[in-house]
Every structure is written in structure tokens, then in C-alpha cells.
C-alpha positions as CSV (number, residue, x, y, z in Angstrom):
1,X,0.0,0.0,0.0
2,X,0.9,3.2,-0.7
3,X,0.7,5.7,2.2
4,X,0.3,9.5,2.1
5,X,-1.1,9.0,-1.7
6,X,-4.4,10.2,-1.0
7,X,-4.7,13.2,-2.9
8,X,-4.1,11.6,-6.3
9,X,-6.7,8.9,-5.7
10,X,-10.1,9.6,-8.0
11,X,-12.5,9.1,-4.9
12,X,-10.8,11.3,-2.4
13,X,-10.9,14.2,-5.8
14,X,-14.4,13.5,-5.8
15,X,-15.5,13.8,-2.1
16,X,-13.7,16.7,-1.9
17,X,-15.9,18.0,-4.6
18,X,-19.2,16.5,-2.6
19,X,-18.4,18.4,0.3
20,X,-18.1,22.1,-1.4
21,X,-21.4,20.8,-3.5
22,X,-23.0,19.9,0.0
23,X,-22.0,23.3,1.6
24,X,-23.6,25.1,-1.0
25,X,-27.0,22.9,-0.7
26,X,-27.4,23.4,2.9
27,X,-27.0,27.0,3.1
28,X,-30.7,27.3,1.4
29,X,-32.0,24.8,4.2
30,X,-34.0,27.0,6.8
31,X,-31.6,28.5,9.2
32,X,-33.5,26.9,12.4
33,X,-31.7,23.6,10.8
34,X,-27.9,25.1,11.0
35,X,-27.6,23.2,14.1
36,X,-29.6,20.0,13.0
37,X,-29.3,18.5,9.9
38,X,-27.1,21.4,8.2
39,X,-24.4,20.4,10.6
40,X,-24.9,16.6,10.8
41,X,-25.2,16.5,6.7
42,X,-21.9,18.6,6.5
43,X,-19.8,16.7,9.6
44,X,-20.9,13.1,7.3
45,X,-19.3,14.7,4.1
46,X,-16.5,15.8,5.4
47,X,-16.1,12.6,7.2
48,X,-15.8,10.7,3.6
49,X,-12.7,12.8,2.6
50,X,-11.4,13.0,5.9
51,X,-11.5,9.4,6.3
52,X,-10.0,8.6,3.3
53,X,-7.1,10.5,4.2
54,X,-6.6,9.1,7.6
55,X,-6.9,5.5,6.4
56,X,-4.7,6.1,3.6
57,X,-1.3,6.9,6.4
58,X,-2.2,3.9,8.2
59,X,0.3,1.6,7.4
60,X,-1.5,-1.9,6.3
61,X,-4.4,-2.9,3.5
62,X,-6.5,-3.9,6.3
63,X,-6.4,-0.8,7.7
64,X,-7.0,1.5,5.0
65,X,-10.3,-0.4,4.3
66,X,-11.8,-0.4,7.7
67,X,-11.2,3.7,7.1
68,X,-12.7,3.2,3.3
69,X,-15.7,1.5,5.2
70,X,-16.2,4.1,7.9
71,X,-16.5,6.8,4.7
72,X,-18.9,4.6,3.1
73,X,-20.9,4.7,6.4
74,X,-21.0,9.0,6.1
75,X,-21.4,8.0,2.6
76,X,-24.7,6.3,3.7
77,X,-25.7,8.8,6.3
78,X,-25.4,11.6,3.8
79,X,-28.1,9.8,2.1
80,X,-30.2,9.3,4.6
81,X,-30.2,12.7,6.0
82,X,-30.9,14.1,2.6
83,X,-34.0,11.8,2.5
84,X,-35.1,13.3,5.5
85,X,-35.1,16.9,4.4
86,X,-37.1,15.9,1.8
87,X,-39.6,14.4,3.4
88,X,-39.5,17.4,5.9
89,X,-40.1,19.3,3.0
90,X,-37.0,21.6,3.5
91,X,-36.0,21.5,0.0
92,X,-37.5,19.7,-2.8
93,X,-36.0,16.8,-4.6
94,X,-34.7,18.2,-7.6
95,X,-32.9,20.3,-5.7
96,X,-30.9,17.3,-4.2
97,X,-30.8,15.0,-7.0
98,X,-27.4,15.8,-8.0
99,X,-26.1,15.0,-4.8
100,X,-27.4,11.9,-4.3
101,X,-26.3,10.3,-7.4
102,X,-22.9,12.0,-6.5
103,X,-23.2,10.4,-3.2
104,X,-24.1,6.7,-4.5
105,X,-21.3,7.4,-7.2
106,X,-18.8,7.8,-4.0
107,X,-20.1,4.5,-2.3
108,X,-19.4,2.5,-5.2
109,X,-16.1,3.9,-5.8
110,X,-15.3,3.3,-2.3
111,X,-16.6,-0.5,-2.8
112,X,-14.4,-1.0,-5.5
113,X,-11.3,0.3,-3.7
114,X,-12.1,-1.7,-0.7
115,X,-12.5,-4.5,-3.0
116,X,-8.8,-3.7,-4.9
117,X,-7.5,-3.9,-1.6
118,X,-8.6,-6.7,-0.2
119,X,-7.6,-8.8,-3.5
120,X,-4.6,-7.6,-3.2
121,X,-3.6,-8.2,-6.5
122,X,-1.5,-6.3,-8.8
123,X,-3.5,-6.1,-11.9
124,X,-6.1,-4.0,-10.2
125,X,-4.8,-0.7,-9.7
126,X,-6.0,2.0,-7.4
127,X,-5.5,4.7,-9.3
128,X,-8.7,4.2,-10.9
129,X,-10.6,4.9,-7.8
């Protein structure tokens, strides 16, 4: 494994992306949510990147994917939280439709580079996720 490599990975690019596309979502959410969902949606995106980047210094495989599967979790809760401010009618779905197909587009690269590393073989490369 290849530590301290996180920044030229694809799905580390991405959720960095996915949390400046969040952050400009939840700014139109009512501002009685700021301390509610606002700020749990935001903390779960940022917890994608940042995990990424913390599993990716950890010195094993093994360890890099329990961090790839705690980002998928924040992956998950993003998308949960975003059903619920639909449902709360806080926004409509349109309006979050981008970001949930970026969010699901995260998970599955996330799958696929837990999967790489857990095969452990050389012909799949990570730098496709």
C-alpha cells in the first residue's frame, strides 16, 4: 500500500468535490436547521474525505479499508439525511438530485477500492478509484 497517496486517488478528488457541493446545498436549508441537519449533513461529508485520508497513512491494507468502510458509512448517512429533508419538506428533490447520485457514485467507488485492496492483486490498480 501506498501511504500518504491520498490526494491523487479519484474518490478522495471526488469527495472533496461533494463536500463544497454539499456546503452550497445546505445553506438554502431553513436556518432553524444550521444546528440540526445542516451540521450533521456537513460533519458526514467531510467525514468521507477526511477518512479517506486518515486510512490512507495507516500503514496496512486492512487498515485503509476499515477507514474506506467508515467513509462509506458518512457516505450512507449523507443519504439518509438528505431523504429526511425531503420528506421534511425543507427542500425539494430536484434540488438534491445531484447529490445523491454523487453520493451513491462515492459508495461504489469506495466499494471497489475496498475491494482492490482486499484482493490484493497487482493487476487492479487503485488509481482508478
Amino acid at each position: 500500500m501506498n501511504t500518504h497517496k491520498f490526494r491523487k486517488l479519484k474518490v478522495w478528488q471526488r469527495s472533496i468535490q461533494f463536500v463544497t457541493l454539499i456546503y452550497k446545498i445546505t445553506t438554502k436549508f431553513p436556518k432553524e436547521e444550521k444546528y440540526g441537519l445542516v451540521d450533521q449533513i456537513r460533519r458526514a461529508a467531510v467525514s468521507i474525505c477526511l477518512n479517506i485520508a486518515e486510512g490512507s497513512g495507516s500503514g496496512s491494507d486492512a487498515e485503509f479499508v476499515r477507514f474506506l468502510r467508515i467513509a462509506q458509512r458518512s457516505a450512507y448517512e449523507v443519504i439518509a439525511a438528505l431523504e429526511i429533508t425531503i420528506n421534511l419538506k425543507m427542500t425539494n428533490k430536484s434540488a438534491l438530485d445531484g447529490a445523491i447520485v454523487e453520493v451513491d457514485q462515492l459508495s461504489a467507488m469506495l466499494t471497489g477500492l475496498i475491494k482492490s485492496l482486499k484482493a490484493d492483486r497487482s493487476d487492479v490498480k487503485s488509481d482508478r478509484y
